[in-house]
Backbone of each chain as ProteinMPNN parsed JSONL, in Angstrom:
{"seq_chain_A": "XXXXXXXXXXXXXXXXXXXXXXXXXXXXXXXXXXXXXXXXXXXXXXXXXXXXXXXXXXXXXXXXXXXXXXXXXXXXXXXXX", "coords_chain_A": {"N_chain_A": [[87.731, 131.736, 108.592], [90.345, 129.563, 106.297], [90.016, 126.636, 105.156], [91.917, 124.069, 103.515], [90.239, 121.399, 101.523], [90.567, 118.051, 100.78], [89.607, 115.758, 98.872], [88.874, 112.124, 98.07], [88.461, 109.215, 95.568], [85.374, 108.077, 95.341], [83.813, 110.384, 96.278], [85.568, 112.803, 95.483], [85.307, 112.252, 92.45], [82.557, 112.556, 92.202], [82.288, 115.594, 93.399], [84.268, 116.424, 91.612], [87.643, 117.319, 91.653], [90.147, 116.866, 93.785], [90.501, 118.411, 95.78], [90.031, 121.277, 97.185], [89.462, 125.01, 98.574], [88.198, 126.072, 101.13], [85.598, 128.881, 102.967], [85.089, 128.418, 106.601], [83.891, 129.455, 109.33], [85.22, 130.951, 112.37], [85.299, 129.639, 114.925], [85.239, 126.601, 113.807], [83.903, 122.911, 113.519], [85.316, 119.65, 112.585], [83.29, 118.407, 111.055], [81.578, 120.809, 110.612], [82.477, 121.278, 107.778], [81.373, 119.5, 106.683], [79.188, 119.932, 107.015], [78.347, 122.488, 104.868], [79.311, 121.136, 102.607], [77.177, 119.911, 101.95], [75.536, 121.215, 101.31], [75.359, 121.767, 98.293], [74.243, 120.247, 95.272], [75.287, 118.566, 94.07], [76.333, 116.587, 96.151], [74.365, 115.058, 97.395], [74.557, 112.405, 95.923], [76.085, 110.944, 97.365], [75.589, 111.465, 99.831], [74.973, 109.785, 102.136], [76.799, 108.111, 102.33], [78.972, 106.784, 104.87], [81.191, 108.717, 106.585], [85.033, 109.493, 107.491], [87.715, 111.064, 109.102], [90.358, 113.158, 108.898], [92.863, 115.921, 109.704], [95.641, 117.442, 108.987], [96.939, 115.111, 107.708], [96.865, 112.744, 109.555], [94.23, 110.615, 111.947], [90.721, 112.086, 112.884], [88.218, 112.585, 115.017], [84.953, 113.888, 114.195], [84.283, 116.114, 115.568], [86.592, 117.407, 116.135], [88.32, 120.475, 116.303], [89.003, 123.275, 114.117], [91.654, 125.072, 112.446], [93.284, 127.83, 111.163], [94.061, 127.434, 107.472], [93.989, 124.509, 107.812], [94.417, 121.106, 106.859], [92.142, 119.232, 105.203], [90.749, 116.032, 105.446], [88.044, 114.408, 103.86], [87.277, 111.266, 104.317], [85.875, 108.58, 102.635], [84.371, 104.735, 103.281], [87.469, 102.448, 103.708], [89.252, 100.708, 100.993], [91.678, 99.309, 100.64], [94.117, 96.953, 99.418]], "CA_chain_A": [[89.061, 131.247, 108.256], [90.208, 129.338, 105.653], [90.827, 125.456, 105.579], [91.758, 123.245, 102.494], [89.534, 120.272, 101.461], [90.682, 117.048, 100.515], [88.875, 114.568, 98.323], [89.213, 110.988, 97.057], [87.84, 107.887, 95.377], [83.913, 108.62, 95.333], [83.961, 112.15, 96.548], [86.773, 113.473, 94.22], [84.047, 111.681, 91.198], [80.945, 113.336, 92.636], [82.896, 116.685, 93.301], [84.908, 117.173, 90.224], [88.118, 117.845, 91.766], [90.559, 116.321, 94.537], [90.89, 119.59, 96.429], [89.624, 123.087, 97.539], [89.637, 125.625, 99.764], [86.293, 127.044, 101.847], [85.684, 129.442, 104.225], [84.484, 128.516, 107.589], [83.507, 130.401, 110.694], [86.318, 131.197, 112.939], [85.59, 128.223, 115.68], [84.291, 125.596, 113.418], [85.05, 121.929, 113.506], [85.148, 118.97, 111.06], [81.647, 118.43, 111.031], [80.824, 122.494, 109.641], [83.11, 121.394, 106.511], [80.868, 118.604, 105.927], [77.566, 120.758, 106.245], [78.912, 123.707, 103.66], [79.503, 120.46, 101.242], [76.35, 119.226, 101.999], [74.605, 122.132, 100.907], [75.641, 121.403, 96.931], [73.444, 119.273, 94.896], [76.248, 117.373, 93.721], [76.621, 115.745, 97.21], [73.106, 114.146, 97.291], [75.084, 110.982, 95.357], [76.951, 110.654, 98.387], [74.95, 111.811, 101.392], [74.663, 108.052, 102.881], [78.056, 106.911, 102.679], [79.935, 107.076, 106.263], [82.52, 109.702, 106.21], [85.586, 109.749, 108.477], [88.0, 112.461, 108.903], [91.69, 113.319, 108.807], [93.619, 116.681, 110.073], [97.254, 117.425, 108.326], [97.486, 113.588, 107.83], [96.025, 112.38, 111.468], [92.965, 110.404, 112.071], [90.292, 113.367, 114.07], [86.907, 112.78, 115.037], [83.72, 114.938, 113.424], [84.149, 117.132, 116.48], [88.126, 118.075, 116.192], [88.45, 121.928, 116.079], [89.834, 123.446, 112.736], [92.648, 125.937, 112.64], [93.517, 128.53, 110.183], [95.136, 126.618, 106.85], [94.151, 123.016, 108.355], [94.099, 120.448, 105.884], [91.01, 118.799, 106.083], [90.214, 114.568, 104.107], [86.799, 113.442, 104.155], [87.218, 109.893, 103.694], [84.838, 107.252, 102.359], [85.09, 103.733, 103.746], [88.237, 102.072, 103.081], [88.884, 99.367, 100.225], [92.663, 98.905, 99.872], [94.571, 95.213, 99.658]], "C_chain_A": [[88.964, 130.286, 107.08], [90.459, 127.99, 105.234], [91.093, 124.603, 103.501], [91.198, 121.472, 102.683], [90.053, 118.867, 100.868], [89.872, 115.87, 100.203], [89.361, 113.417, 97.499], [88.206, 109.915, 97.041], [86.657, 108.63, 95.144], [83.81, 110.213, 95.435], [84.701, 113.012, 95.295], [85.543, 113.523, 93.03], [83.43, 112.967, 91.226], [81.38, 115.252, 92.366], [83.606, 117.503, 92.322], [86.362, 117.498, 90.776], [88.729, 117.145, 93.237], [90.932, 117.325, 96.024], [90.23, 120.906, 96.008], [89.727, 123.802, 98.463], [88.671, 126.293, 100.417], [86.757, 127.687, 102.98], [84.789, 128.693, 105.109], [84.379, 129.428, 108.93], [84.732, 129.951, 111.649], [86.233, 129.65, 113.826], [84.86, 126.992, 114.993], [85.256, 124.43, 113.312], [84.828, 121.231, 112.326], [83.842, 119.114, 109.972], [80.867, 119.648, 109.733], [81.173, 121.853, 108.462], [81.597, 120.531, 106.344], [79.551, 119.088, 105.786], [77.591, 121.912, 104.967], [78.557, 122.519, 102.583], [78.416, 119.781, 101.01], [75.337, 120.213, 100.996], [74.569, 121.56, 99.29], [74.626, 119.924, 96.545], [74.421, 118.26, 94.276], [76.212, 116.208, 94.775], [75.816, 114.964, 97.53], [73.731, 112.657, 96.934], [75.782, 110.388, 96.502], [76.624, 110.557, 99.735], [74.966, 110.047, 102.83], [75.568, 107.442, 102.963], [78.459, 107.215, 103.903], [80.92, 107.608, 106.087], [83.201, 109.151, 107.421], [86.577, 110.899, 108.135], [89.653, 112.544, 109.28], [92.084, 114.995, 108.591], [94.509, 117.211, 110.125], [97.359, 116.182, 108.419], [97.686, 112.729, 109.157], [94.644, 112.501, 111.248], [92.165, 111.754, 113.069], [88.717, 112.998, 113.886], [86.348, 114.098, 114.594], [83.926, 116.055, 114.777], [85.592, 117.989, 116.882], [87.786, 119.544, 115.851], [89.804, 122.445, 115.064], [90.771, 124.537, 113.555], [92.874, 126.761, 111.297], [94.683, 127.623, 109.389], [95.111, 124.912, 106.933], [93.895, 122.513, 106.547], [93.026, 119.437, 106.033], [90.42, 117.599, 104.766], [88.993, 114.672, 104.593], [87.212, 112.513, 103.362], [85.875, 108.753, 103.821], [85.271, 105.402, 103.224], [86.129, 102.916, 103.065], [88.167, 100.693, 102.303], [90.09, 98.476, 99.698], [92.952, 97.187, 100.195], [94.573, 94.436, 98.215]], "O_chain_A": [[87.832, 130.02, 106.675], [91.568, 128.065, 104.703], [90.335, 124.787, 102.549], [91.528, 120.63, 103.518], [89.281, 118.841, 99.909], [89.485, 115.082, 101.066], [90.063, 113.543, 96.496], [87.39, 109.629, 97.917], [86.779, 109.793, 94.758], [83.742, 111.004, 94.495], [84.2, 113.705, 94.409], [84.945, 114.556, 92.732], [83.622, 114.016, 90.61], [80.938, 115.976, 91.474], [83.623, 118.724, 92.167], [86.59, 118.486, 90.078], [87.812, 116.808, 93.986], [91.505, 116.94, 97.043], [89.992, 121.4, 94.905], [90.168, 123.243, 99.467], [88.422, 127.391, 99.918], [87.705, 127.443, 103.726], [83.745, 128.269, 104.613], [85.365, 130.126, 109.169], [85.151, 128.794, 111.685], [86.925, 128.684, 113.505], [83.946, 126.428, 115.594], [86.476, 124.424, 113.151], [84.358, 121.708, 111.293], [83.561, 119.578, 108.867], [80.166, 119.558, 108.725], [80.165, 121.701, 107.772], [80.699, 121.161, 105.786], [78.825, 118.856, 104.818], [76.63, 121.975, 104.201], [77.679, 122.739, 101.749], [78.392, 119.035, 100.031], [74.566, 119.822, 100.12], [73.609, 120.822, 99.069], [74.377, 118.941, 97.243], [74.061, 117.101, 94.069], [76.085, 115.038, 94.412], [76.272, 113.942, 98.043], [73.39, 111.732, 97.671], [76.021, 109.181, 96.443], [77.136, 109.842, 100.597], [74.963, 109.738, 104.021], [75.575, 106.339, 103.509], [78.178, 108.402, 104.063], [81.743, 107.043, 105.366], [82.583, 108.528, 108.285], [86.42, 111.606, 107.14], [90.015, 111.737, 110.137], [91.747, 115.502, 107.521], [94.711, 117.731, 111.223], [98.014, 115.887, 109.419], [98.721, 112.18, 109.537], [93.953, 113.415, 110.798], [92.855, 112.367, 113.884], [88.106, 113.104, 112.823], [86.972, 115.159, 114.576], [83.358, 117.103, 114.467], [85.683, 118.925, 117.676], [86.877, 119.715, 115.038], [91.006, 122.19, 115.134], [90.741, 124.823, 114.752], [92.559, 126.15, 110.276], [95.71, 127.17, 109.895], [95.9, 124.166, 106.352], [93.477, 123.095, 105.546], [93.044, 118.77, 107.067], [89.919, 117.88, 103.678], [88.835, 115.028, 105.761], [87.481, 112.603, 102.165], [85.215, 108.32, 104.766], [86.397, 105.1, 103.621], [85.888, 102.597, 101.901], [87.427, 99.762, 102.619], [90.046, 97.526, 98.916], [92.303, 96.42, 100.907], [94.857, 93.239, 98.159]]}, "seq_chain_B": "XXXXXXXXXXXXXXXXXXXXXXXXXXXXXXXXXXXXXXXXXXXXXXXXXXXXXXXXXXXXXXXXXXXXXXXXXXXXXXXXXXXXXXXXXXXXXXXXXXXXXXXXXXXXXXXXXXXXXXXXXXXXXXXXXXX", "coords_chain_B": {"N_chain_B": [[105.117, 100.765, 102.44], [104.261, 102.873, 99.5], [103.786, 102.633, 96.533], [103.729, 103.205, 93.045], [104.436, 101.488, 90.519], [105.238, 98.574, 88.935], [105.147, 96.164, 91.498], [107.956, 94.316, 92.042], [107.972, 91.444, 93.172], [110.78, 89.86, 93.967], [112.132, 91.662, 94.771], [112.012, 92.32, 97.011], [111.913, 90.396, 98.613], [114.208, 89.517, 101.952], [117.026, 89.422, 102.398], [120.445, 88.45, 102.777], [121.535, 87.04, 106.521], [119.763, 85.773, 108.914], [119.469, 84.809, 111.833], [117.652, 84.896, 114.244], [115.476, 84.973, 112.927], [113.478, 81.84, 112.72], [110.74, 82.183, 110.31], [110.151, 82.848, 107.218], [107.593, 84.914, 106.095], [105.387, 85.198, 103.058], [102.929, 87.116, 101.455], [100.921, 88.014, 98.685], [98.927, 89.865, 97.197], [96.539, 89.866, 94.838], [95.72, 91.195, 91.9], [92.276, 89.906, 90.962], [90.649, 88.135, 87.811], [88.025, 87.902, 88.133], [84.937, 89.183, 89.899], [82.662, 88.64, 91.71], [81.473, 87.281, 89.689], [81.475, 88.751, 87.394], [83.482, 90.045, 85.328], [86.867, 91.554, 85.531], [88.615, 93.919, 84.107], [90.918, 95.498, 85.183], [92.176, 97.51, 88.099], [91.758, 100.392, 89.554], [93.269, 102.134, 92.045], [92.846, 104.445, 94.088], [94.517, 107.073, 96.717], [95.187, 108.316, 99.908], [98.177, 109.471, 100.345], [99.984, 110.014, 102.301], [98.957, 109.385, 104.804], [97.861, 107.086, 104.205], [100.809, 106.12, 104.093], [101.469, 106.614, 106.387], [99.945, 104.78, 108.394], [100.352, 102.654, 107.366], [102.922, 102.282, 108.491], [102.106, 102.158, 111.376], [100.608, 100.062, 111.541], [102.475, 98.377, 111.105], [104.375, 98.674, 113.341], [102.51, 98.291, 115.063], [101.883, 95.706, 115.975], [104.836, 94.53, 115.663], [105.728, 95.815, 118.381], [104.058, 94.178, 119.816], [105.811, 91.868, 120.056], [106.064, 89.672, 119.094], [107.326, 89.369, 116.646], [109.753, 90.26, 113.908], [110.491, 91.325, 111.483], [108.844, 93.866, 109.754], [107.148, 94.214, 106.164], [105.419, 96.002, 104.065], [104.257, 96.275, 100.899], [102.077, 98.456, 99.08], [100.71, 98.7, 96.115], [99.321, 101.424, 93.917], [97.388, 103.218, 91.946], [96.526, 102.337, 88.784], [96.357, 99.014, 88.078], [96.589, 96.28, 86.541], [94.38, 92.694, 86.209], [95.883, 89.906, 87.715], [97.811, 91.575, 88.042], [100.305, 92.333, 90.684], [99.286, 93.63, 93.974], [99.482, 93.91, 96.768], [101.674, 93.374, 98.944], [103.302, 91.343, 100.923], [105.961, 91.016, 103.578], [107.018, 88.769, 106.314], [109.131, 88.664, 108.951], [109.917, 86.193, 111.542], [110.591, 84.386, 114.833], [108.88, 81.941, 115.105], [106.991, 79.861, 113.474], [104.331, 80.136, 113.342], [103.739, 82.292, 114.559], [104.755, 84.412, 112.551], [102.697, 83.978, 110.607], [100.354, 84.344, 111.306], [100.648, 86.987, 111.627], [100.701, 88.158, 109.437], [98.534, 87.751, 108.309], [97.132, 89.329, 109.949], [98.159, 91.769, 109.268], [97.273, 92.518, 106.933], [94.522, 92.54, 107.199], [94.03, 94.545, 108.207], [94.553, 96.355, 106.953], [93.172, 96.506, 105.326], [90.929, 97.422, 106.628], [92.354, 99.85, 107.697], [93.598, 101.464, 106.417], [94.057, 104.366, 104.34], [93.186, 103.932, 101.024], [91.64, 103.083, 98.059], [89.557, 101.588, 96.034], [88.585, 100.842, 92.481], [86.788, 99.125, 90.628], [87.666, 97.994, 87.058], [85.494, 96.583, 84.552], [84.825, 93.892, 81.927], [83.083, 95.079, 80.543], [83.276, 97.647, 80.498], [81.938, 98.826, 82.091], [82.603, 100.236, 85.584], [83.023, 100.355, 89.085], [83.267, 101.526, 92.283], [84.897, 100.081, 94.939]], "CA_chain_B": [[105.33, 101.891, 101.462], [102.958, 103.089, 98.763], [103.908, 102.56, 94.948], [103.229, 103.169, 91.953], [105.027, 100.957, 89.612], [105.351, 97.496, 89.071], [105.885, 95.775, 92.384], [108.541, 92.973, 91.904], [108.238, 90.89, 94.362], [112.088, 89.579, 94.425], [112.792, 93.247, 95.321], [111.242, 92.467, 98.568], [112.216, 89.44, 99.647], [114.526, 89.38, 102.994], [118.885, 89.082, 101.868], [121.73, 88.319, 103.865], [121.505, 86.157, 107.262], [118.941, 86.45, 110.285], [119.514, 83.959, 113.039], [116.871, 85.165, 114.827], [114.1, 84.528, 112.42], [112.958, 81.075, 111.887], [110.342, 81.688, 109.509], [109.616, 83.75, 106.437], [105.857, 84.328, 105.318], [104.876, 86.292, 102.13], [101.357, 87.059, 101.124], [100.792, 88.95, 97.548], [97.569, 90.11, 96.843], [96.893, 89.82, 93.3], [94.105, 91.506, 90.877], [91.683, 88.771, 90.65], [90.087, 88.523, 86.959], [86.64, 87.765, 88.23], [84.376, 89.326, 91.179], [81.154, 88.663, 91.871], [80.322, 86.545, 88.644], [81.599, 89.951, 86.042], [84.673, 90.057, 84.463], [87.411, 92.151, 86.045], [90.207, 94.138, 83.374], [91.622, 95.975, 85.915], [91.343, 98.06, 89.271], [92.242, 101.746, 90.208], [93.462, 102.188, 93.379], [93.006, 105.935, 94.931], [95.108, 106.811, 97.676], [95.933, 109.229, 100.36], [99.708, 108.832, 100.363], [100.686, 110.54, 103.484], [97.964, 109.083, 105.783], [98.508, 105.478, 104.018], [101.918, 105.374, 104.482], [101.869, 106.459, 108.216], [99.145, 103.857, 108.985], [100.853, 101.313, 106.861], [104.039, 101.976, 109.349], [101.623, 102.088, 112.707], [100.152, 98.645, 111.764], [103.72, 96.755, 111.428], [104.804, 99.084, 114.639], [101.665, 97.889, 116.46], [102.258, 94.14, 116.259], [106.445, 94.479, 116.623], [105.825, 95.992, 119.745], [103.874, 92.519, 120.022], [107.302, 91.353, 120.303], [106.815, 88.146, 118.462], [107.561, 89.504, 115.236], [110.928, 91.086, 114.147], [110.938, 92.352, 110.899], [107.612, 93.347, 108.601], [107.437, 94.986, 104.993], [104.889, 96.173, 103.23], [104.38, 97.227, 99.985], [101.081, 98.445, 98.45], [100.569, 99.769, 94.879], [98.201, 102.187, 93.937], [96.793, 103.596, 90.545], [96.119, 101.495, 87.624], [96.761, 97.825, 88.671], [95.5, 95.095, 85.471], [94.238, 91.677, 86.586], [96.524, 89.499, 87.048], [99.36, 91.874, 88.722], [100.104, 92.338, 92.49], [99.114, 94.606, 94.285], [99.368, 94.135, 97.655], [102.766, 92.253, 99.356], [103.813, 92.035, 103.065], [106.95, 90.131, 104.068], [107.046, 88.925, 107.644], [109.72, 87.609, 109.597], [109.413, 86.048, 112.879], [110.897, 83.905, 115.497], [108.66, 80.442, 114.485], [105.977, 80.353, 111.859], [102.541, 80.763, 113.854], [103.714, 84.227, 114.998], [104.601, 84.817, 110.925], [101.174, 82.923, 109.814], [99.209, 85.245, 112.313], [100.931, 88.616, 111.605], [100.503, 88.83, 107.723], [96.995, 87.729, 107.972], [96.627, 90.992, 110.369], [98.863, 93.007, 108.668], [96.472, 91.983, 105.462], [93.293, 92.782, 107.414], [94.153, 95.733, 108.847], [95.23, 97.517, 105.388], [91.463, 96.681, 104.351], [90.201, 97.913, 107.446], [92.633, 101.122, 108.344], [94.654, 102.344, 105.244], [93.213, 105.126, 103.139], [93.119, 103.549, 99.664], [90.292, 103.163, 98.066], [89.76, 100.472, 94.407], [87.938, 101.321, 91.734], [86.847, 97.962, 89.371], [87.026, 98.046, 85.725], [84.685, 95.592, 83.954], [85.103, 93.937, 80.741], [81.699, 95.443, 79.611], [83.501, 99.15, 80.143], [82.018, 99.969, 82.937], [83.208, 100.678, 86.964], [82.234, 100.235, 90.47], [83.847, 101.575, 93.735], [84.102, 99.402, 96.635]], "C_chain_B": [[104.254, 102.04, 100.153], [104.119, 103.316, 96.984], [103.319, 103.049, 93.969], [103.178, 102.578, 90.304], [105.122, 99.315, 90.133], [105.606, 96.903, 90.726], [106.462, 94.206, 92.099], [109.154, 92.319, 93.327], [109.702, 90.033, 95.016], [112.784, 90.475, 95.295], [112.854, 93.243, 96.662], [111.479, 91.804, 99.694], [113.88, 89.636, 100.811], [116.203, 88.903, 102.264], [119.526, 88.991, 103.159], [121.154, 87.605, 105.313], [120.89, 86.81, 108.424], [118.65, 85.153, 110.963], [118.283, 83.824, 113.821], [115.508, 84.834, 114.388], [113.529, 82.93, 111.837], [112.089, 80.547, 110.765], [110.047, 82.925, 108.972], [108.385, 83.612, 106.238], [105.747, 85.633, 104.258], [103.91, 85.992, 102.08], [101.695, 88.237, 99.932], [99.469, 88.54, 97.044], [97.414, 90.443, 95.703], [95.32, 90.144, 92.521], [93.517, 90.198, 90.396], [91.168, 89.235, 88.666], [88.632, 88.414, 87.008], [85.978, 88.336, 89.724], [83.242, 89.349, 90.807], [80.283, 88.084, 90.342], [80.859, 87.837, 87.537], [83.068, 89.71, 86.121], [85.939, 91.478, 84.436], [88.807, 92.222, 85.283], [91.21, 94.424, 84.464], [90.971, 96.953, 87.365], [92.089, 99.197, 89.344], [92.501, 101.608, 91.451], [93.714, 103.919, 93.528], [93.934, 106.045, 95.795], [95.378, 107.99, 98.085], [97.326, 108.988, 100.914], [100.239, 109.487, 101.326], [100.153, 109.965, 104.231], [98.656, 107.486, 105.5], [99.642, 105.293, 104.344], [102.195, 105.549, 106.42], [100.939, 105.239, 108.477], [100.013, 102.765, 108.454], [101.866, 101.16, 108.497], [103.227, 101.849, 110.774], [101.508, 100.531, 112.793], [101.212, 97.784, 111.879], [104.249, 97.243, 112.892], [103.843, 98.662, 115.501], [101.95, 96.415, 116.602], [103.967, 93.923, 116.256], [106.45, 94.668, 117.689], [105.077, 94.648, 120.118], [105.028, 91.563, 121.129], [107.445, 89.979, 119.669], [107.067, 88.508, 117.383], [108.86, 90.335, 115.068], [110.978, 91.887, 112.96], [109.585, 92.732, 110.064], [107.909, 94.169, 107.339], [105.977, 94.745, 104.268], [104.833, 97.275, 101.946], [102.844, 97.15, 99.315], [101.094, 99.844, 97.134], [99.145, 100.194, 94.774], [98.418, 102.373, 92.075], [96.48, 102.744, 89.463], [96.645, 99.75, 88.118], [96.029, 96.638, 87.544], [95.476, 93.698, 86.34], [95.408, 90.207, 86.459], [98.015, 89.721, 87.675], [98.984, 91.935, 90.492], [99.977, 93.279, 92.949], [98.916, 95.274, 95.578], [100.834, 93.253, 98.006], [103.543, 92.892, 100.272], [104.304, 90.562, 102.68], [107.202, 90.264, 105.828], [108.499, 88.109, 108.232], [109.987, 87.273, 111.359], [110.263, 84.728, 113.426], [110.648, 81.953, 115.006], [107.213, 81.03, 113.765], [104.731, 80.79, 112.334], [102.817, 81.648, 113.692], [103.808, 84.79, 113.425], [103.067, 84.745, 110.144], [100.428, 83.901, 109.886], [99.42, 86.474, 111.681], [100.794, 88.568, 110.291], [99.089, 88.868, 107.724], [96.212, 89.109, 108.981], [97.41, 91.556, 109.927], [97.739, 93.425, 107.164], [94.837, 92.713, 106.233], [93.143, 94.097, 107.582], [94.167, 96.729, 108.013], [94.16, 97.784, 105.306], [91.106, 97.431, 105.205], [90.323, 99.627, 107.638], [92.996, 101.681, 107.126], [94.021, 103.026, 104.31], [93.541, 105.011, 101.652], [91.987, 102.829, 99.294], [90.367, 102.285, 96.33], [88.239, 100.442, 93.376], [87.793, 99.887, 90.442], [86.502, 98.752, 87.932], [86.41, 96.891, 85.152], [85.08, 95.269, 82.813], [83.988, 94.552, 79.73], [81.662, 97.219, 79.724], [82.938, 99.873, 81.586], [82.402, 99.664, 84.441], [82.454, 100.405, 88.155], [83.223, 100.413, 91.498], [83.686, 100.614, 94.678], [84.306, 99.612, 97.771]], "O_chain_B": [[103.446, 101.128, 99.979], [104.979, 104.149, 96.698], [102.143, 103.363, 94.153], [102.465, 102.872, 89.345], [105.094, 98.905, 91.293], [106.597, 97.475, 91.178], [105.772, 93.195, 91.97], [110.104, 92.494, 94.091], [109.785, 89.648, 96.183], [113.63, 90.286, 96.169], [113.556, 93.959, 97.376], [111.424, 92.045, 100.9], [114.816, 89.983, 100.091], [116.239, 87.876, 101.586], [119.177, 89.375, 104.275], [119.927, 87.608, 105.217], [121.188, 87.906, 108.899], [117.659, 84.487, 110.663], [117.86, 82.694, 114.069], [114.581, 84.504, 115.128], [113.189, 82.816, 110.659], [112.152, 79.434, 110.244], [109.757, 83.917, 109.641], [107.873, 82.494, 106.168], [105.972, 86.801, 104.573], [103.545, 84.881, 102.463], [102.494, 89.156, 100.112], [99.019, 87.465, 96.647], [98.112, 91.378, 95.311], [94.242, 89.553, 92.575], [94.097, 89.478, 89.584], [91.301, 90.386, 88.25], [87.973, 88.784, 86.036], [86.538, 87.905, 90.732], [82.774, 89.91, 89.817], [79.126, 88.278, 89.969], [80.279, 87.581, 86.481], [83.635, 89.165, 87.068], [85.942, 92.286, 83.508], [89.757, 91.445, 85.385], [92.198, 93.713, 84.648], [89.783, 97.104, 87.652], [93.291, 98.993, 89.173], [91.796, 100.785, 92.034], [94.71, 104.488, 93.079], [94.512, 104.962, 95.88], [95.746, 108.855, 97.29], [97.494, 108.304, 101.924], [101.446, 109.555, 101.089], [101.083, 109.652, 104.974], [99.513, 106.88, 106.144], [99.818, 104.253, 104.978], [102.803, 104.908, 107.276], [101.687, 104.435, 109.033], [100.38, 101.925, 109.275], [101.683, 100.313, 109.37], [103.971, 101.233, 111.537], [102.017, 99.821, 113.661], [101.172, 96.718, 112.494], [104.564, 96.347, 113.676], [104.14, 98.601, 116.694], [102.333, 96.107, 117.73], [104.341, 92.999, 116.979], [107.099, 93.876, 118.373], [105.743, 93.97, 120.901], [105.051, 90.986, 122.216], [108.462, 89.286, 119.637], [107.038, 87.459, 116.739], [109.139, 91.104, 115.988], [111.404, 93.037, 113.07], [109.108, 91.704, 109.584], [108.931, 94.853, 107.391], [105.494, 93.652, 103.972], [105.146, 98.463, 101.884], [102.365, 96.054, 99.027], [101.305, 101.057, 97.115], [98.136, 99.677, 95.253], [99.224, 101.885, 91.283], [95.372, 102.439, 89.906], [97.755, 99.8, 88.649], [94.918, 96.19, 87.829], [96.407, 93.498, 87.119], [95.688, 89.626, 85.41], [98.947, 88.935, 87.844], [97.996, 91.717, 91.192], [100.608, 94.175, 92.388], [98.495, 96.408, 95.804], [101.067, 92.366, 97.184], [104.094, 93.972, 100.487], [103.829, 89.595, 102.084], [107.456, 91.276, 106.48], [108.773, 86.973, 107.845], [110.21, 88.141, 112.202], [110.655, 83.964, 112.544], [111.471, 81.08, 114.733], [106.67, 82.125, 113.621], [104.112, 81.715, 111.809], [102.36, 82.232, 112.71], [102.947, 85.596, 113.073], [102.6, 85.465, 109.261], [99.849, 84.411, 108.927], [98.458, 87.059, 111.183], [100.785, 89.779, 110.071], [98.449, 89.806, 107.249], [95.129, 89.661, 108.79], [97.361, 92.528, 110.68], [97.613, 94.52, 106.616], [94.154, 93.424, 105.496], [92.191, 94.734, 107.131], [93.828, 97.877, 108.301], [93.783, 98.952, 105.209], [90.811, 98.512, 104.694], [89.421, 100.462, 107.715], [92.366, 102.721, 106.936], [93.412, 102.416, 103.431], [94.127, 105.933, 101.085], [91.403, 102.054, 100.053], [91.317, 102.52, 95.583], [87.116, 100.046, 93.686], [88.609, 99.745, 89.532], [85.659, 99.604, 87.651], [87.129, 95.925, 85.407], [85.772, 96.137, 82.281], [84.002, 94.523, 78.5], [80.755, 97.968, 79.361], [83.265, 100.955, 82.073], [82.558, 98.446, 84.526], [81.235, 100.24, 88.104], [84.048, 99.512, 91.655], [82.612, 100.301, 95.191], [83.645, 99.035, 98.635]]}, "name": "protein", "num_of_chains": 2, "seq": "XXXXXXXXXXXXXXXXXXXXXXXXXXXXXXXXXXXXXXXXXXXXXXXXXXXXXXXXXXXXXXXXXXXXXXXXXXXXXXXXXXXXXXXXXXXXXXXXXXXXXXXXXXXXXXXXXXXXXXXXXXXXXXXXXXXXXXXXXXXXXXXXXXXXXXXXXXXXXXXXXXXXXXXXXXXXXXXXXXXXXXXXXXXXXXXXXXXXXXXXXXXXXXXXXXXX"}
């Protein structure tokens, strides 16, 4: 299936791009996205920061189960104020 | 609410008559020109603007239900922000002033802590740093 990716701040940088769309395996959860993006040598710059994770605009733990179409943030730690 | 333009802070402040509230408190968070000893033009601010603005509204809905607080407002700008302007500003109003005092300084913490926006320094020597 097919989910869209959401990137900002650091990520977006590293990535080139604030958004995409990947395939994953029919029951996969947050987590898969973040191994697919892991694979890329781009992501090395990043590997060590603490991700968290967001679901159509809803906080979702690394273990939430995707859905066909989900919208899917990896977020860096926050810095607003 | 999430911005992108000037925020003028008159815009913001509290009109017409509230019995109920004995005390106003503002806080405006303002582009410093110096961090950490370097020389700070300006700051980016990233932002996921659907997520931020629901969290913004959870955090004044989690301390109203409190019940000592009656009315809150925040406003945070995002994208280009020079040293100097504001860039953060929560209006509280509340019953007597502790309960005001208290709730901006968690409404203020909480942004840093929960709200997906993310600040990008510019230096005067050109170059950047995420924090």
């Amino acid at each position: 299936m097919k989910v869209e990716v959401l990137f900002f701040a650091q990520l977006k940088e590293v990535l080139g791009t604030d958004r995409e769309v990947i395939e994953v395996a029919d029951r996969a959860v947050v987590q898969d996205v973040v191994q697919a993006l892991a694979c890329r040598p781009e992501w090395r710059g990043v590997a060590e920061i603490p991700l968290s994770f967001a679901v159509n605009d809803a906080f979702v733990p690394g273990t939430h189960a995707l859905a066909e179409g989900d919208r899917v943030a990896i977020l860096t730690p926050v810095s607003g104020g | 609410m999430i911005v992108r333009e000037e925020i003028r802070v008159k815009d913001f402040l509290p009109t017409g008559s509230d019995s109920e509230s004995g005390a106003v408190v503002t806080f405006a968070g303002v582009v410093r020109s110096e961090n950490g000893g370097r020389a700070v033009t300006r700051i980016f601010y990233d932002c996921y603007d659907e997520l931020a603005a629901k969290e913004i509204n959870r955090i004044a809905d989690e301390l109203k239900a409190e019940g000592t607080v009656n009315e809150i407002c925040v406003v945070h700008r995002v994208g280009e922000v020079s040293a100097g302007e504001t860039s953060l500003f929560v209006v509280v109003r509340a019953a007597h002033r502790r309960e005001a005092f208290d709730a901006v300084a968690r409404v203020v913490e909480e942004i840093k802590y929960r709200v997906p926006i993310w600040k990008k320094e510019h230096y005067a020597d050109q170059t950047t740093r995420w924090l």
